[in-house]
C-alpha positions in Angstrom: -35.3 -3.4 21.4 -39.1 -3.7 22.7 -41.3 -3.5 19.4 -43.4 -0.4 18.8 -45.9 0.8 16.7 -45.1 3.2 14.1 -47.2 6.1 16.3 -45.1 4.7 19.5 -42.0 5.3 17.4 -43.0 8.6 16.2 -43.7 10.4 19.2 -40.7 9.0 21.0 -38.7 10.5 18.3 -40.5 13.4 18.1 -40.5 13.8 21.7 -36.1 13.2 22.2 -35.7 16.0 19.4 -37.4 18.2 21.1 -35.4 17.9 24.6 -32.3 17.4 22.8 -32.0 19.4 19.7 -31.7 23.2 18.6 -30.6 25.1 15.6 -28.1 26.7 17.9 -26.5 23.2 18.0 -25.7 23.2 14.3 -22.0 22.2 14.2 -22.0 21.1 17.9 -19.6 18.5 17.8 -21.4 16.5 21.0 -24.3 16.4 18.7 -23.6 13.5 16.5 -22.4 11.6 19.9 -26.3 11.9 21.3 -28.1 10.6 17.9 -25.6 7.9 17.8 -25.8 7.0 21.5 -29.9 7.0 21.5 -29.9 4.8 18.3 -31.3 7.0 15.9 -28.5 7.0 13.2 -28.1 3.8 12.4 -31.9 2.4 13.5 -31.9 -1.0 10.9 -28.0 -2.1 12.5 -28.4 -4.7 14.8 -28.3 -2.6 19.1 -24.7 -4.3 19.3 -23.4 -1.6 16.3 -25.3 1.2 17.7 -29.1 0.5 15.9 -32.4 -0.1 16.4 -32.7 -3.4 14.8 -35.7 -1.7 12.8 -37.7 -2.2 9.7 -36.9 0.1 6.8 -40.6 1.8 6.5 -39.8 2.7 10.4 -36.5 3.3 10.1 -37.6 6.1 7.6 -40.6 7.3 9.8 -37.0 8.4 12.1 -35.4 9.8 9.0 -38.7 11.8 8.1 -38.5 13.7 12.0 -34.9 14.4 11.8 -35.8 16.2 8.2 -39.1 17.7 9.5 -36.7 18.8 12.3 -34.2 19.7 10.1 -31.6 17.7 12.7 -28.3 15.9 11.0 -27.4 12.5 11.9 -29.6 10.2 11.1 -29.7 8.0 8.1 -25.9 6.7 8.3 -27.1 3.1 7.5 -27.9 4.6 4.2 -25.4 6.9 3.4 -22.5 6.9 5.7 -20.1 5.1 2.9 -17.3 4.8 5.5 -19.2 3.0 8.2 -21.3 0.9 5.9 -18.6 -0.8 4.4 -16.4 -1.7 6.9 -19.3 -3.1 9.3 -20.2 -5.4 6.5 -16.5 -6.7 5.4 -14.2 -5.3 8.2 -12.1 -7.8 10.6 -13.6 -7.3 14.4 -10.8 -6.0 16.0 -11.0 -2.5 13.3 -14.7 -2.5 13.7 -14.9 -2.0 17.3 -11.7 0.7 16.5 -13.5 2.8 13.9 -17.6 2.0 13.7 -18.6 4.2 16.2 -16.0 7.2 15.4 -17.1 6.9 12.0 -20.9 7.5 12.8 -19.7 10.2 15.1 -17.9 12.5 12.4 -14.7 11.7 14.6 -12.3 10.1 11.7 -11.7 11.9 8.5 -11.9 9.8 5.2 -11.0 9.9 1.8 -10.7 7.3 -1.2 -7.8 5.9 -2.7 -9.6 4.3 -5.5 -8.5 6.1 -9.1 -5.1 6.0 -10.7 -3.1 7.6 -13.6 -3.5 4.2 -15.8 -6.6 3.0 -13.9 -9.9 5.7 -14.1 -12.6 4.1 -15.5 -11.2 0.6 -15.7 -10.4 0.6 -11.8 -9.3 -3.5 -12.0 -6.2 -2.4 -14.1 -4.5 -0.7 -10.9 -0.9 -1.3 -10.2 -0.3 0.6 -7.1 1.2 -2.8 -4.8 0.3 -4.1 -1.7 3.1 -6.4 -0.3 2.0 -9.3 2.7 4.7 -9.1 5.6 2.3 -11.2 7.8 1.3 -8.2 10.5 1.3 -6.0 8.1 1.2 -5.0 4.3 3.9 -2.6 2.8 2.5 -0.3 0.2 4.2 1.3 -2.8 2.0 3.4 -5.8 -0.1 6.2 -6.7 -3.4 7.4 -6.5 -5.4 10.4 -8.4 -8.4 12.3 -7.8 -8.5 12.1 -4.1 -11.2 14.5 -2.8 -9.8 15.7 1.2 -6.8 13.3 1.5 -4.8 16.3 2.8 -6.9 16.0 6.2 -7.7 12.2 6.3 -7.0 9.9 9.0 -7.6 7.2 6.8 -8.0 6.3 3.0 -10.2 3.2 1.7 -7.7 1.8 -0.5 -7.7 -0.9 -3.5 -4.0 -2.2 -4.1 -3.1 -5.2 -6.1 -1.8 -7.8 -3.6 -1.9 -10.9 -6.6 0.1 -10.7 -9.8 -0.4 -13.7 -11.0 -4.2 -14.0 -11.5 -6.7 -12.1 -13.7 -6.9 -8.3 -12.9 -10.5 -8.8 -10.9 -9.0 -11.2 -8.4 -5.7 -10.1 -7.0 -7.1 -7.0 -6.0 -7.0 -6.1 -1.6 -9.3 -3.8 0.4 -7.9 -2.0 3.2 -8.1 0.9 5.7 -4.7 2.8 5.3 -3.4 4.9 7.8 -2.8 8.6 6.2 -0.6 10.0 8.9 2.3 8.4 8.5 5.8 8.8 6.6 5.4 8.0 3.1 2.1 9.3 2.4 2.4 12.6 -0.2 -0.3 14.8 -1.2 -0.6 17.1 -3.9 -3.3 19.4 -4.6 -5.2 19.8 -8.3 -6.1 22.6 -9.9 -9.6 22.1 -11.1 -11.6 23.9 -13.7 -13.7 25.5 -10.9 -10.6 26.8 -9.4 -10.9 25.1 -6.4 -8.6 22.3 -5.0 -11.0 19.8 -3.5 -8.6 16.7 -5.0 -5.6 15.5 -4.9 -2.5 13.3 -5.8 -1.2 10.9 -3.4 1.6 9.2 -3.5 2.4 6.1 -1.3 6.0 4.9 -0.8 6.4 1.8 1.6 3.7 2.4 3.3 2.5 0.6 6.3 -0.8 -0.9 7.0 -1.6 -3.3 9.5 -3.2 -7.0 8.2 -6.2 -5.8 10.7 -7.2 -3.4 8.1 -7.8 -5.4 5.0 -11.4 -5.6 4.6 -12.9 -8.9 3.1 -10.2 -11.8 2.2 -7.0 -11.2 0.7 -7.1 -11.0 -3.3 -11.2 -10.4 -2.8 -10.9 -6.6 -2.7 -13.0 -6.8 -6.2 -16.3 -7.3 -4.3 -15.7 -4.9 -1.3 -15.3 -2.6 -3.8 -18.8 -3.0 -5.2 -20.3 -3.1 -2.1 -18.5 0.3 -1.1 -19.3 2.0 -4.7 -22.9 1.1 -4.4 -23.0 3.1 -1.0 -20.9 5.8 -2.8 -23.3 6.2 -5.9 -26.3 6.0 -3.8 -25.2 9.6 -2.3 -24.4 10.8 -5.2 -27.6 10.1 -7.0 -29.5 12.0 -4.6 -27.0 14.9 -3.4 -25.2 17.5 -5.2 -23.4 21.0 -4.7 -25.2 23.8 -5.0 -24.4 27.6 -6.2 -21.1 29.0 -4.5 -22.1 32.5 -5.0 -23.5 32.6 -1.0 -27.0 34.4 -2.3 -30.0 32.7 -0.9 -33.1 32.4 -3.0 -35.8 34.9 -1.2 -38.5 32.1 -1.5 -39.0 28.0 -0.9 -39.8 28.0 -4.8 -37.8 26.0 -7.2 -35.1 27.5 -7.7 -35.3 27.6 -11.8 -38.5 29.0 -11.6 -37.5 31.8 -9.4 -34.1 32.2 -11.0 -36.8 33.1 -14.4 -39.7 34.6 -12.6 -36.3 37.2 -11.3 -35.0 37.6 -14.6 -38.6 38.2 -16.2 -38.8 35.2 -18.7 -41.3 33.3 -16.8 -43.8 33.6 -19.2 -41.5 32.3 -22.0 -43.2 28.9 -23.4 -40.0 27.3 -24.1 -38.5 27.9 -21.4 -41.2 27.0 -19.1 -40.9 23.6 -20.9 -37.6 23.0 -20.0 -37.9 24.3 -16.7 -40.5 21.7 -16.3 -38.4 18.7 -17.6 -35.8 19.8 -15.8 -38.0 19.7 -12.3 -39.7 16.2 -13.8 -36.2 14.5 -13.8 -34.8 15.5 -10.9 -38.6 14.4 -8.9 -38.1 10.8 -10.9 -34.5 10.5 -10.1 -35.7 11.2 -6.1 -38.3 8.1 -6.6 -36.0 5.6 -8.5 -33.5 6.3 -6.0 -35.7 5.5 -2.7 -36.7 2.3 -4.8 -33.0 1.5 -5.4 -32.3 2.4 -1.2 -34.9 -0.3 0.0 -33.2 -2.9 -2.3 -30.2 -2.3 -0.6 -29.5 -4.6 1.9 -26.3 -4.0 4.6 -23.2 -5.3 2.8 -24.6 -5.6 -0.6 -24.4 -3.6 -3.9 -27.1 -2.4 -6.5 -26.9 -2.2 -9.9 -29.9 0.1 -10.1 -27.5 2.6 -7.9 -26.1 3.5 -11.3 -29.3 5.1 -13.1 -29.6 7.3 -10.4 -26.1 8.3 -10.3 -26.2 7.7 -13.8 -29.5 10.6 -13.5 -28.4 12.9 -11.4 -25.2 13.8 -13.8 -27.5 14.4 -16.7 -30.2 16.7 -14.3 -26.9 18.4 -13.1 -26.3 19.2 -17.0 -29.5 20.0 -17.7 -30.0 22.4 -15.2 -27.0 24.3 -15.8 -27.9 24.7 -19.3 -31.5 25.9 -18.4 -29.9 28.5 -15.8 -27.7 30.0 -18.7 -30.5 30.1 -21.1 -32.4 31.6 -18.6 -30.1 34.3 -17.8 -28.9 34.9 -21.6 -25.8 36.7 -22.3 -26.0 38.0 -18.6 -24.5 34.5 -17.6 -21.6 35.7 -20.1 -20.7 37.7 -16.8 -18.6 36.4 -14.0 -17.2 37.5 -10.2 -19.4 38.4 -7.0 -20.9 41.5 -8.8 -23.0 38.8 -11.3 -23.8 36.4 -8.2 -26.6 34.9 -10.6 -24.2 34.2 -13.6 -21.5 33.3 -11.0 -23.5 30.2 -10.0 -24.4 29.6 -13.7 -21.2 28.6 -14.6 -20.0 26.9 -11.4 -22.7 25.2 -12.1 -22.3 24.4 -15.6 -18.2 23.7 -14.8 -19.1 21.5 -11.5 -21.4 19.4 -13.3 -18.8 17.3 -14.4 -17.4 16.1 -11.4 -20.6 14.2 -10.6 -20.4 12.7 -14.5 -16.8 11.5 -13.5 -16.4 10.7 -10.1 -17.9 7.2 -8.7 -17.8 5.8 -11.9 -18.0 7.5 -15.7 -21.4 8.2 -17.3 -19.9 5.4 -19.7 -19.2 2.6 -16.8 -22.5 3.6 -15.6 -24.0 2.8 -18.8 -22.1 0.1 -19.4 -23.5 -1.2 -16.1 -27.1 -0.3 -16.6 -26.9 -2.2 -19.9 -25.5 -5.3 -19.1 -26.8 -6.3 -15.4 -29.9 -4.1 -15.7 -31.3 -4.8 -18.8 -29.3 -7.7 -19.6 -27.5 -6.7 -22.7 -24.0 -8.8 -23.5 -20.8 -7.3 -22.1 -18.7 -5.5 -23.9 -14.8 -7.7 -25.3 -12.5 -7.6 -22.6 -9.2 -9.0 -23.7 -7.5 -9.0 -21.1 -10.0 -10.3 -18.3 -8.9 -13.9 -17.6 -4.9 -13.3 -18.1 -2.5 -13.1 -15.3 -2.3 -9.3 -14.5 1.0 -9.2 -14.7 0.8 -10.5 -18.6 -1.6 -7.4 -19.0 0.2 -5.1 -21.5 0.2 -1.4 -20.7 0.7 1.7 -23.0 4.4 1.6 -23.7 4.6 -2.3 -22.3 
């Protein structure tokens, strides 16, 4: 690409969202095709994978326009988990298959990470990955799966070595969800909702074109893919359910109060303020974290914003009920303020379990952050298949 100045860049930006984009086109499905096809939605990947080739301080003066223009689609180098991670450890032959779908929304995805025996300690997995030389023949279970019911594929970690330590007989593939001998099975979560799922694999097949990284070095693709995944979720979150839009731009704890007429209420002024304090440090640490992130490789500082943006999620549930006082005792779409209170309060933990505990993630702050010693692991540099079990 012909260098340009950062005013060069802006305007031309500026300029193609204004021929191209509209509100109306909100959910167009063609949309997605034009960022990807005029480079702005992955503008630091090389023009051969559909970038730019650019700088991160321009790459974000593209970000900043599609925001200001409050477009989609740019920004995928960042936070498009499934595309990131296979460009940087996918065999050629599935990259050309699935980069470009991916950046378009065309694939559906899900992650085939978490097992009944192996949640926080994800190296303990058992679900088995068996080489027939074209292929790899599955056989295990996974938990905790958010939209594997509509997935075309799963990112999956399988154990493919039995006889080395737990960390390094671990594979990385791309598995084929429509196909005989994939189950799902929706959970009942506390929101009473069904976003996730059990899935259950029984001999099935994946071709040796989708392992990602070496065979038996899934450990590390992992990382890489977790750091992507933590890196949206230190930044993003759900917000109320209840449908009802606040009237103004104003924070939304401060207008939730100023509506219920505590506003004036010193204490909880205070903790509306830490509250909003948090949540604008979290927003910092996390850029900080983003620009230390190069294609392919994983931070550790990805885990105090994740790590962050659990405890902000807690916080400001707990402000909103004391805030609303025994009117958040109320549920159901005739209390739409309580409503979201508690969905609130309820949905906070999934962002405290999924992509890694609060523990792991302060377990992973402490020791490659701040450099404290790592916690005993027995059972680290046994073969896995010596690795007793509850019951074994």
């Amino acid at each position: 690409m012909t260098e340009q100045t950062d005013a060069q860049l802006r305007d031309e930006v500026t300029a193609w969202l204004a021929a191209h984009w509209s509100p109306e086109r909100r959910g167009d499905k063609t949309w997605l095709a034009e960022v990807v096809a005029a480079g702005w939605a992955v503008p630091r990947w090389s023009v051969d994978w559909f970038g730019r080739e650019l700088a991160d301080p321009q790459a974000r003066i593209i970000e900043r326009a599609f925001t200001e223009a409050a477009a989609p689609g740019s920004g995928q180098d960042r936070t498009n988990l499934w595309a990131n991670t296979l460009l940087a450890k996918g065999t050629e032959p599935l990259k050309a298959q699935l980069v470009g779908p991916l950046l378009r929304g065309e694939v559906g995805m899900c992650l085939l990470y978490s097992e009944p025996g192996a949640g926080s300690d994800l190296a303990g997995i058992r679900t088995r990955a068996d080489n027939q030389g074209d292929r790899y023949i599955v056989n295990g279970q996974k938990v905790w799966t958010s939209t594997a019911a509509n997935a075309d594929y799963g990112m999956l970690i399988a154990r493919t070595d039995w006889d080395v330590p737990k960390h390094r007989g671990i594979s990385f593939f791309f598995c084929p969800m429509k196909q005989p001998g994939v189950e799902v099975r929706p959970l009942r979560q506390i929101t009473n909702e069904s976003f996730f799922n059990e899935v259950f694999l029984t001999d099935v097949e994946i071709p040796a074109d989708n392992l990602l990284g070496r065979e038996g070095e899934g450990w590390g693709v992992l990382q890489t893919a977790l750091a992507y995944e933590r890196s949206v979720m230190g930044e993003m979150a759900r917000g109320p359910r209840s449908g009802v839009k606040d009237a103004t731009a104003e924070e939304p704890l401060i207008a939730l109060a100023r509506e219920a007429g505590v506003l004036a209420d010193p204490v909880l002024r205070q903790q509306i303020a830490q509250a909003i304090a948090y949540k604008r440090l979290n927003a910092l640490n996390t850029a900080r974290a983003k620009a230390d992130l190069a294609q392919g490789s994983s931070s550790s500082i990805m885990s105090l914003g994740k790590l962050a943006m659990s405890r902000i999620l807690h916080e400001e549930a707990r402000v909103r009920t004391a805030i609303l006082g025994a009117e958040s005792l109320y549920e159901g779409k005739d209390h739409p303020r309580a409503e979201d209170a508690n969905f609130l309060t309820l949905n906070a933990y999934f962002t405290s379990i999924g992509g890694g505990t609060d523990q792991i993630q302060r377990n992973i702050i402490g020791e490659r952050v701040l450099g404290l010693p790592k916690e005993p692991e027995l059972d680290r540099d046994i073969p896995f298949r010596d690795v007793r079990t509850q019951g074994g």
